[in-house]
C-alpha positions in Angstrom: 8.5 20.7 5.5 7.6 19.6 1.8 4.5 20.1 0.3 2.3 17.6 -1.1 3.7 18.6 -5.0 7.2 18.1 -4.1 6.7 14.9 -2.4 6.9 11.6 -4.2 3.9 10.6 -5.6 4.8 6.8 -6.6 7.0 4.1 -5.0 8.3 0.6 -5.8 8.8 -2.2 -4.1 7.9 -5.4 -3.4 5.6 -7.3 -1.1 4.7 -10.9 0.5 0.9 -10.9 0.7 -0.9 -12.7 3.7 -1.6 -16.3 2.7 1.3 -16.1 0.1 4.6 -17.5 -0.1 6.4 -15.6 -3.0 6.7 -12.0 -2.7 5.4 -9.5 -6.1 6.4 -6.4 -7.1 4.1 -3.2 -7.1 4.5 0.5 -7.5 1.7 2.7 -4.8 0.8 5.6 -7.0 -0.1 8.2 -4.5 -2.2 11.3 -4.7 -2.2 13.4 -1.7 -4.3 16.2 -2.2 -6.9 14.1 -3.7 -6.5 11.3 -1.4 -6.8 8.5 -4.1 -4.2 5.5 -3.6 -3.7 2.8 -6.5 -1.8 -0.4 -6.3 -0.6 -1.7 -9.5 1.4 -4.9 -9.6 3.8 -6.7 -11.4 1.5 -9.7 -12.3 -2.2 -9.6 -12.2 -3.8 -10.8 -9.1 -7.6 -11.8 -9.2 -6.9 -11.2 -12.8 -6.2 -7.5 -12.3 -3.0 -5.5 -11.9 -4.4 -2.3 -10.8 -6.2 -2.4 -7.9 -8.0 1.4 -6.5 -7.9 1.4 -2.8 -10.4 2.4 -0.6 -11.0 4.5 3.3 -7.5 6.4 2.4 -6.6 8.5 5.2 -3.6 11.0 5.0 -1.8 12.6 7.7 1.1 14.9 8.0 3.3 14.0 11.2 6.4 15.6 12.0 8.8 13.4 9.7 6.3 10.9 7.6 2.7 10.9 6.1 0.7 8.2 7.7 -1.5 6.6 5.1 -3.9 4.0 5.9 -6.0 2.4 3.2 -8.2 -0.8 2.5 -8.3 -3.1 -0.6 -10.3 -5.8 -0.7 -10.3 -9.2 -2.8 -6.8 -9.2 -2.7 -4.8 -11.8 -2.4 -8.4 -13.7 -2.7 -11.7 -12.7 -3.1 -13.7 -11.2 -0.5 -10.3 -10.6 1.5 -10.4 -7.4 3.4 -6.6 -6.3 3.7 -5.2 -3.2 5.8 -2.2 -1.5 4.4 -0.2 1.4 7.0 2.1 3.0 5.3 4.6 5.9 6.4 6.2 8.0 3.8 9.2 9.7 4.7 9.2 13.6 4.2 12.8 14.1 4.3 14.0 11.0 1.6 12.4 9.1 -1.2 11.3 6.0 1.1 8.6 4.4 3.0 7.6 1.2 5.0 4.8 -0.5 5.4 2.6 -3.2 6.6 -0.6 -5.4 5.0 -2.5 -6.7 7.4 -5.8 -9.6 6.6 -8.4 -8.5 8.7 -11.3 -11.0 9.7 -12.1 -13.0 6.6 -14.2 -16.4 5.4 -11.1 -17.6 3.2 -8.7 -18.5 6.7 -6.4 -15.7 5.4 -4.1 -14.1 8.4 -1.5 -12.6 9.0 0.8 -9.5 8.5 3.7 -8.7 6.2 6.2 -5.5 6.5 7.5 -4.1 3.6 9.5 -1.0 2.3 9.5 1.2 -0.6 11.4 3.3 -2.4 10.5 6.3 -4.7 12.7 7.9 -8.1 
């Protein structure tokens, strides 16, 4: 099994955020040992393109870290959104879902996405 300084610490992709139709690129810059996530995306969104996430937890399974994180006032403001990730520890790639949790803006939904590392 890896360790955290040989694993891949960012990924690229794209995602299709709840409430949205078109889908955005992003990188997911990740720092295990820390446990810090940031999001940084292609175009800004709320008028920011790097977003710090929030309640990161980390954990080492057999094949995959699962990573759970929150960010909030994305894709609107005061939208609480749940991203599960699992980070392969055998290749350069992950999947994911964002899920909108309970919100005042009507925003639902979940969207699956996958990533890819360098």
């Amino acid at each position: 099994m890896e360790n955290s300084a040989q694993l891949p610490y960012e990924y690229h992709g794209k995602v299709t955020l709840p409430s949205e139709k078109e889908s955005i690129n992003f990188s997911l810059n990740i720092n295990r040992d820390a446990k810090s996530i940031e999001l940084n995306f292609s175009k800004p969104i709320e008028e920011s393109s790097n977003w710090k996430c929030t309640d990161i937890k980390i954990i080492r399974r057999t094949k995959f870290d699962e990573i759970v994180f929150f960010t909030h006032g994305i894709p609107k403001p005061s939208v609480p959104l749940i991203w599960k990730i699992n980070a392969s520890l055998t290749d350069k790639t992950a999947a994911g879902v964002v899920i909108a949790r309970e919100n005042d803006k009507g925003v639902k939904g979940e969207k699956g996405f996958k990533l890819t590392s360098k």
